[in-house]
C-alpha positions in Angstrom: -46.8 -29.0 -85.5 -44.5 -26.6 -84.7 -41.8 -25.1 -87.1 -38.0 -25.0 -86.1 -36.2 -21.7 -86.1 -33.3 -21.5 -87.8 -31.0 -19.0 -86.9 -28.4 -16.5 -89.3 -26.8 -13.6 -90.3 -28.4 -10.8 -92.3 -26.6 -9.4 -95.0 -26.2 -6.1 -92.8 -24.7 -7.7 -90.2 -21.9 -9.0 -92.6 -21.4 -5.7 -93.9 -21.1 -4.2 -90.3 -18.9 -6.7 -89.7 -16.7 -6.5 -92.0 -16.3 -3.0 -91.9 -15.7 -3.2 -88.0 -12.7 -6.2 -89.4 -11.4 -3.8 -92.0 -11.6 -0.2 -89.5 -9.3 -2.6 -86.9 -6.9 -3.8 -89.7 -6.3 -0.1 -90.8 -6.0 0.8 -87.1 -3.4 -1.6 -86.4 -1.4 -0.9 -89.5 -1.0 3.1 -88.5 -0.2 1.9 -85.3 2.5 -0.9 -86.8 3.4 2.1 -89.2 3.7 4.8 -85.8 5.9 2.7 -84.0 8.1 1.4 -86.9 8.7 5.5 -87.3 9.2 6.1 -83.8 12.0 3.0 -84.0 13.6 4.5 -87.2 14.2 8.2 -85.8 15.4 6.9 -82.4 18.5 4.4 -84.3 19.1 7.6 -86.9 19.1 9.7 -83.3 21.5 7.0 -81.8 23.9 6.8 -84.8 24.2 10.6 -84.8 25.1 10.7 -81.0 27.6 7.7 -81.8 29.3 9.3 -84.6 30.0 12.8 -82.5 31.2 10.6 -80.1 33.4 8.3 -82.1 34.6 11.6 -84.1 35.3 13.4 -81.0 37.6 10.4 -79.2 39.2 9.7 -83.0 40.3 13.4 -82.8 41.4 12.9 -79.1 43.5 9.9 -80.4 45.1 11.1 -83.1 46.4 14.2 -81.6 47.8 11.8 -78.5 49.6 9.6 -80.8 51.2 12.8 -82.4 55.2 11.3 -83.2 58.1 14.1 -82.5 59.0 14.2 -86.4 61.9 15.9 -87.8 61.2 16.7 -91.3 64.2 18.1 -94.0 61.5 19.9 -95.5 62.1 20.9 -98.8 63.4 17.6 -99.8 64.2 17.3 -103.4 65.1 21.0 -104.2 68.6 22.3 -104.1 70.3 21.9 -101.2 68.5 18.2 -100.0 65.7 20.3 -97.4 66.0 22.0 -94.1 65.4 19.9 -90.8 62.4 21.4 -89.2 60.3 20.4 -87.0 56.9 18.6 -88.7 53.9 20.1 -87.0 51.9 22.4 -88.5 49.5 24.7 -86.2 47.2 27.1 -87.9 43.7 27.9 -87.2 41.6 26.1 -89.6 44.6 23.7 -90.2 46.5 21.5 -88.2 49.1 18.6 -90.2 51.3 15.9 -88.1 52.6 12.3 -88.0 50.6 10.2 -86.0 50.5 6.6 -84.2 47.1 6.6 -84.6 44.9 6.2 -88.2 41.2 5.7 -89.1 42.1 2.2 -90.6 44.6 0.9 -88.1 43.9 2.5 -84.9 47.5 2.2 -82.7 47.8 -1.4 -84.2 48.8 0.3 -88.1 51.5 1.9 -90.0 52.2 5.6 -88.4 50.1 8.4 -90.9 51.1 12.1 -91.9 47.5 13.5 -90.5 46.4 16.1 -92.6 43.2 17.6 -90.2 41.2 20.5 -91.5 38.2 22.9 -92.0 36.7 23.3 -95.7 32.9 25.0 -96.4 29.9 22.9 -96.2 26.9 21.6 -98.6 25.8 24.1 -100.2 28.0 26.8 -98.5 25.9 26.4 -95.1 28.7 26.2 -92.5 31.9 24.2 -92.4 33.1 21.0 -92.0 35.7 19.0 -90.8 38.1 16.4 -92.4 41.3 14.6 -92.1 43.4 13.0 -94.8 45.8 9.7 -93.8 49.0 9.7 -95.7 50.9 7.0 -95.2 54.4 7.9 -93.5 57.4 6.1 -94.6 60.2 8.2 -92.7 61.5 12.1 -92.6 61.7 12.6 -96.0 58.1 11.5 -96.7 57.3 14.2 -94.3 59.5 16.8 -95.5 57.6 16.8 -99.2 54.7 18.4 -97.7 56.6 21.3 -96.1 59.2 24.1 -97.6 60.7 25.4 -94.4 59.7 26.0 -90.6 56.4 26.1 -89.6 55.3 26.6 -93.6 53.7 24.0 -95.6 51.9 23.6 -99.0 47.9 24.0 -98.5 45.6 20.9 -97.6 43.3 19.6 -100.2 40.3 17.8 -99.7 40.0 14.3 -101.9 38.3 11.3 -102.6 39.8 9.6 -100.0 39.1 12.5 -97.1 37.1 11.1 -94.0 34.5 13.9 -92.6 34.9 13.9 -88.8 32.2 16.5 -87.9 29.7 18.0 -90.5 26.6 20.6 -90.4 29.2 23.1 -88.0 29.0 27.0 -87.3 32.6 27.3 -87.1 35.6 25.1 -86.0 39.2 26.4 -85.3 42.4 24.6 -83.8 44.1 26.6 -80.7 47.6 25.8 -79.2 48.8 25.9 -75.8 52.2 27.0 -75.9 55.1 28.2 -73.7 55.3 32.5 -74.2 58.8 33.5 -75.5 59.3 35.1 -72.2 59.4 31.7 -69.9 58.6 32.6 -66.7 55.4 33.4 -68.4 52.3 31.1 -68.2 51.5 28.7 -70.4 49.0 30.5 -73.3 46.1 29.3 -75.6 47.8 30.8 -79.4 46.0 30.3 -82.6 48.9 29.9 -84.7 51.8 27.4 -83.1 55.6 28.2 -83.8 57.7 26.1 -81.9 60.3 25.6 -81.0 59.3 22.2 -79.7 55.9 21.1 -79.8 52.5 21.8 -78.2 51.3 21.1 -74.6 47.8 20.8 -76.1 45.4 21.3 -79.0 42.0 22.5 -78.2 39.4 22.4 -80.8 36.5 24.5 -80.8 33.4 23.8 -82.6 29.7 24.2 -82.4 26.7 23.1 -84.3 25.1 24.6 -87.4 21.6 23.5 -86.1 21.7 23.1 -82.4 19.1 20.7 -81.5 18.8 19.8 -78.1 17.6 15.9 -78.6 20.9 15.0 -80.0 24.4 15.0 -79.2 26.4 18.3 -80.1 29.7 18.6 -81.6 31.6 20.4 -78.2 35.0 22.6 -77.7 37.4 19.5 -76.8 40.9 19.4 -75.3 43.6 16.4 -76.5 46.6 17.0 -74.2 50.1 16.0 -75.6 53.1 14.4 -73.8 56.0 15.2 -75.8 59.4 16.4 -74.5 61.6 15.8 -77.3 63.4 18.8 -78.4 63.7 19.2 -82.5 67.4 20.0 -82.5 68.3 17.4 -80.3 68.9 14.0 -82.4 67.1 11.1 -81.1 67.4 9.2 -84.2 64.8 8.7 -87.2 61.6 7.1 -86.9 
């Protein structure tokens, strides 16, 4: 009589299969792990190209909704303040009423913009920031200025909003009518009236350029203002 065979698995096998189960486990988790990787540095990439964006047209916005303010700076010392025009134009400084505000866009309360450049982490570069003051008429205004074209120095605070960080250098140009007016218009680093600027240009590059991402680039917010400071149009 013959005997039945019986067939099985050799312990050897097992092990070689398991090991071939375990190698294909490990494989799929560095690939899981790869692409997760690749998925987390394309959203950081996106984010940083979306907030150069987003600063650059919050800039844009907030030097278009600039409001013609006449300011009796001064207010509070002898004499009740001296009407002057609120705009202040330096290079690494630039302060004006605005329409437009981080928290309300064009639908909020108009804000004294407070835009300027301080030193970066660590002292590697600069950046810049903007401080929202809410503006409650002229004499709001005129606290933060002692006469023409001269104002008390910007401070960063808690409540300052970094619009562009990681920068080589940013500085605020004007264009501006010459004294002599059948001059051309000119690009001036320092704005002094009598009325208000065409346009504010402002020029900045990146600390790091990396060619992958978005850079922070020189931009140009035009302004359509014809109001004349010692005309009265009536407060706002």
């Amino acid at each position: 009589m013959r005997r039945r065979s019986t067939a099985g698995v050799t312990l050897m096998e097992l092990l070689i299969a398991v090991l071939l189960l375990s190698l294909l486990s490990v494989g799929l988790l560095f690939a899981l792990r790869i692409g997760l990787n690749a998925y987390s540095k394309t959203q950081t990439k996106l984010m940083d190209n979306r907030r150069v964006a987003g600063a650059q047209r919050i800039l844009e916005q907030e030097i278009q909704g600039l409001v013609p303010v006449v300011a009796p700076c001064g207010v509070g010392m002898e004499g009740g303040g001296t009407p002057a025009q609120f705009f202040q134009g330096e290079p690494e400084t630039m302060r004006l009423v605005s329409t437009f505000s981080l928290q309300g866009a064009w639908r909020g309360q108009p804000q004294i913009l407070e835009i300027f450049v301080i030193p970066g982490t660590d002292g590697r570069g600069v950046r810049l920031v903007v401080n929202e003051i809410p503006y409650s008429g002229p004499p709001a205004a005129g606290r933060l200025c002692v006469g023409p074209h001269k104002f008390f120095a910007a401070s960063p605070g808690p409540g300052s909003f970094v619009l562009a960080d990681k920068l080589a250098f940013c500085r605020f140009t004007y264009l501006d009518q010459p004294l002599d007016q059948n001059l051309p218009l000119r690009w001036f680093p320092r704005f002094a009236g009598p009325t208000w600027p065409r346009a504010v240009r402002i020029e900045m590059a990146p600390l790091d350029p990396d060619a992958s991402r978005l850079q922070p680039i020189t931009m140009v917010a035009p302004i359509r203002v014809y109001r004349h400071p010692e005309i009265p149009y009536g407060d706002y």
